[in-house]
C-alpha positions, 0 to 999 in steps of 0.5 A: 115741579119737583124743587130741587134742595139748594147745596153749598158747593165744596170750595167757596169761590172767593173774588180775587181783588188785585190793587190797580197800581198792580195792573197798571204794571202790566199796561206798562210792560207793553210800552215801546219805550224799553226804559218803561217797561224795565221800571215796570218789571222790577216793580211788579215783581216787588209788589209780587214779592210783597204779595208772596210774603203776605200770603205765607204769614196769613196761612198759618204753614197751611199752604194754599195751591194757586191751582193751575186749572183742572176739572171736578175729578181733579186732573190737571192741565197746567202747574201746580204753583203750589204755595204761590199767592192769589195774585202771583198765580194771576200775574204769572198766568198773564204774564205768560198769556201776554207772551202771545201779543203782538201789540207794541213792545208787549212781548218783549215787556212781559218776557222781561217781567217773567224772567224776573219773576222766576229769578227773584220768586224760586218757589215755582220750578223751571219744569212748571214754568213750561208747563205754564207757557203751554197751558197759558198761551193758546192752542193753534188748530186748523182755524188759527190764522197765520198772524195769530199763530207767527204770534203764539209761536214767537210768544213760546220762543220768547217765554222759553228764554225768558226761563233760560235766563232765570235758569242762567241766574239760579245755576250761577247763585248755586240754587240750581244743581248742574244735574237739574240745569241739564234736565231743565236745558235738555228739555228746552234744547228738544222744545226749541229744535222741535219750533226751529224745524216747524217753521222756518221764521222761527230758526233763528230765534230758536237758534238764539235761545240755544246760544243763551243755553251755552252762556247758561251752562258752560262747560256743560253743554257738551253735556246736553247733546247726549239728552237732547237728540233733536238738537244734535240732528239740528246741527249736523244737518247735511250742507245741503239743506242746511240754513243759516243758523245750522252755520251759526250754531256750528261755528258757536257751538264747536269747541262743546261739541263732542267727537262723534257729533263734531265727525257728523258736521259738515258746515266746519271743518274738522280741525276744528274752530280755536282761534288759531284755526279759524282760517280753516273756516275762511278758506275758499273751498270751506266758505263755498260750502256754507254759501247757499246756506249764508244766503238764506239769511235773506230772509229775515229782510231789512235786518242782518242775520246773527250769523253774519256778527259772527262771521264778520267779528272773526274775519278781520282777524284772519289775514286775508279772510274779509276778501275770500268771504266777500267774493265767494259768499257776497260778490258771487252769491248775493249780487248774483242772485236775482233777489233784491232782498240778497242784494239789499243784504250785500250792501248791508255786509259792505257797509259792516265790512268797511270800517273792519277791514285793513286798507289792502282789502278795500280793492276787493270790496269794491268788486265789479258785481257790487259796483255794478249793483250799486250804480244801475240802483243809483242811475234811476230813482224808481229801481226797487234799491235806488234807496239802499244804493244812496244809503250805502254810498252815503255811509262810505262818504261819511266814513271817508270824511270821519276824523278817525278814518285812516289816511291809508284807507280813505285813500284806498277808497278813493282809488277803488272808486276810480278804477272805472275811470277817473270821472266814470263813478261820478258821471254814472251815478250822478253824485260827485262822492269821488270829487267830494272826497278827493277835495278833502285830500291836501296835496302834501299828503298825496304827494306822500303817499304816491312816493310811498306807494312807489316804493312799495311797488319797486320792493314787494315781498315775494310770494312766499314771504311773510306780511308786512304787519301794520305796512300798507298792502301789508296782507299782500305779497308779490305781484298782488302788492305791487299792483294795490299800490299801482292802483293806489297811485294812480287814484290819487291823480287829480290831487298831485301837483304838476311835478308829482303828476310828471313823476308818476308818469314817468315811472308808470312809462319805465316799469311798462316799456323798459327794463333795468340794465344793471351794467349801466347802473354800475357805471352810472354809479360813480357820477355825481347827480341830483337823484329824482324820485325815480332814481331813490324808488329804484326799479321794479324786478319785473319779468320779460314785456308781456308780463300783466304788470306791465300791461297795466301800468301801460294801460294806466298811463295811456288813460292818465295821458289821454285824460290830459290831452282831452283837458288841454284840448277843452282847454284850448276850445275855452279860450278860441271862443272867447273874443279877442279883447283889443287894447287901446293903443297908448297916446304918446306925448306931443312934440316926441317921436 
């Protein structure tokens, strides 16, 4: 045999020790307690920090490359941390490999460590940093399973805004030139766009990391789109294919948008999206167009996709825009659909929309789809919503009986509940939610309220007139108002006294049969007589008798009288049943007649 002479090789491999209290830092990261894995982060980085120092005064201005990885001849497949300490290049390496598991709040953990680590160590470049996510986590080839690969790909999503965010801080501090900010934030747009169109799980995660590179850059990230062509294909995306986050950017995005790419969107329109044009974006024709699109949040299932915040957020301050979003996107979309994940997010909405909107939207609310829906759940424990359907009634009757909750609202839920019938929500869903809130109510405060809702009917603005800022129905005008308040009166029945319930009547008998004779009025006049409550609210300007108005007031005070005769009549089969109780005849006084 031939014996081969021994050679020493070029570089001497030397064992890296890293302290133990160091690596204890990592499995804190991955704790699902938040308050851990913040306290975990700021000390790894400051003994990373401390590591750094060491390294630079030991190496006498000689200095030693971490190495990202290559091979004998010298090519490398990763950054080249140059300058970076033994156990930086180890905790960022690691750090980014964690970045791929799905154990506990690991991902979130190591993101949180990263990005405090490429914010308080500047010596690795942003440009490294994906260089170092790509070589870190591990490639998906055809024998990666789907979980394993959902976790790669989330990992690349959460490193990318992790230096996003380090980005964010050095461009701020004046470390980071605009110019390398939009190099840096071209490559990320392009990286990002590439991860939303390869899987759909993944759009709005990506989404979110494009908004985190508006917040980062300002005003210069109308400049980005001219650098990035995948990200301006994204979002001009055609209606018809679009998704959600195709919406959410659009409506985020607008006012950085430049001309030539705002022309190619179709999922806002053209005028634009300031705040005093956002009831452009809430009219019918505009909200039918992005339905199918605000659908598809469905599948992001139990949670609500972002792009409802933004929408919901910028509603409630466009007069009349929660109604139009609810009966064009949730009443004829998502109850419509055959989805129970849609319907689930339909109840979701409802409880959101609740607490924002003013009281004259809670009758659109409470659609016929929606009531629907929430009854067939409530009627069978075993239907796949029954526990959605209990959660989210639950939530309106917590609400209702919130201090805070205004009396004009609470009452217009309680009158949107009944417009089935007065006992029909309760019986149907066998919950006593309508008696139970009705209970909370004082009769001074009903009785109020029917006389100021008696006046609302009887003086409603034309339809051409302005609203009626901070009035209740104060959005609607017209014909509209008039009949919120007459189903708003009505509503409150079972808590008026016998005088007030005799008023109502009254006036619901007047406005469906008769009309006003000014002549009369005009001789009346003169006469001296206690004015009822008729006489002080006056007499609705109605049109000829088969005016809808009319109509429903007669339908109204033939179910309010109808109601009564059957509780008188049960009434009186009470007391025919009980057997007659016989006095005994009274003994009178000897020797008197």
């Amino acid at each position: 045999r031939r014996r081969v002479p021994y050679a020493p090789p070029a570089a001497a491999m030397v064992r890296l020790e890293v302290p133990g209290h160091v690596l204890q830092h990592f499995w804190d990261l991955a704790n699902i307690e938040s308050e851990v894995r913040r306290e975990s982060a700021v000390n790894l980085v400051n003994e990373l920090k401390q590591a750094q120092d060491e390294h630079v005064g030991v190496s006498d201005g000689t200095m030693m490359g971490g190495g990202g990885g290559g091979d004998a001849n010298g090519a490398v497949d990763g950054p080249a941390l140059e300058g970076c300490s033994p156990v930086l290049v180890y905790a960022l390496k690691r750090l980014a490999r964690g970045l791929g598991s799905g154990r506990s709040g690991a991902r979130q953990g190591f993101a949180l460590a990263l990005t405090a680590a490429f914010t308080e160590i500047p010596l690795v470049s942003l440009p490294d940093g994906l260089k170092l996510l790509k070589s870190s986590l591990e490639p998906i080839t055809q024998s990666t399973k789907g979980a394993e690969a959902r976790d790669i790909l989330m990992g690349q999503l959460f490193g990318i805004a992790a230096l996003v965010r380090a980005m964010a801080t050095r461009f701020k501090s004046g470390d980071l030139p605009l110019d390398d900010a939009l190099a840096f934030g071209a490559s990320v747009a392009e990286e990002t766009s590439r991860l939303a169109a390869s899987k759909a799980y993944l759009a709005e995660s990506a989404a979110a990391v494009v908004l985190e590179l508006r917040a980062a850059l300002g005003a210069g990230m109308g400049k980005l789109f001219d650098r990035s062509p995948a990200l301006t294909e994204w979002i001009t995306t055609p209606a018809s294919k679009a998704g959600p986050e195709v919406v959410q950017l659009c409506m985020e995005l607008w006012p950085y948008l430049p001309q030539k790419v705002r022309e190619r969107c179709e999922c806002v329109p053209q005028g634009g999206v300031k705040a005093k044009d956002w009831a452009a974006v809430f009219r019918r024709d505009r909200v039918e167009t992005v339905r199918d699109a605000l659908m598809e949040s469905s599948y992001v299932h139990p949670r609500v996709h972002g792009v409802w915040d933004g929408l919901i957020k910028r509603a409630v301050e466009v007069p009349g825009a929660v109604e139009t979003l609810w009966d064009v996107a949730c009443e004829h979309g998502l109850f419509t659909s055959g989805s129970h994940q849609r319907r689930y997010l339909g109840f979701r909405l409802f409880s959101q929309l609740l607490p924002l909107c003013e009281p004259e939207a809670v009758p659109s609310l409470f659609s016929h789809g929606f009531i629907r829906c929430l009854l067939n759940n409530l009627n069978k424990e075993d239907n796949y919503l029954h526990a959605a359907a209990e959660e989210c009634l639950e939530s309106v009757v917590a609400y209702c009986k919130a201090k805070d909750t205004p009396q004009q609202k609470r009452l217009s839920v309680i009158a949107a509940l009944q417009r089935l019938g007065p006992n029909r929500f309760d019986k149907v869903s066998k919950r006593n939610a309508v008696r139970e809130l009705i209970g909370g109510l004082s009769v001074d405060d009903a009785s109020g309220y029917m006389r100021e809702l008696m006046g609302i009917f009887v003086h409603a603005p034309a339809d051409g007139a302005k609203r009626a800022e901070g009035a209740p129905g104060g959005e609607l005008v017209g014909n509209k108002r008039r009949l919120w308040a007459l189903e708003q009166a009505v509503g409150l029945w079972p808590k008026l006294p016998a005088a007030s319930q005799a008023t109502l009547v009254k006036f619901l008998v007047t406005h469906a049969f008769y009309q006003s004779d000014p002549d009369a009025a005009a001789l009346k006049k003169g006469k001296k007589k206690s004015a009822g409550l008729i006489e002080d609210a006056g007499v609705a300007p109605l049109a000829e008798p088969l005016d809808g108005l009319r109509e429903a007031c007669a339908v109204r005070v033939s179910s309010l009288l109808e109601r009564n005769l059957k509780a008188q009549r049960a009434s009186s089969a009470g007391k025919d049943d009980k057997p007659a109780e016989t006095k005994p005849a009274k003994k009178g006084k000897k020797g008197k007649k």
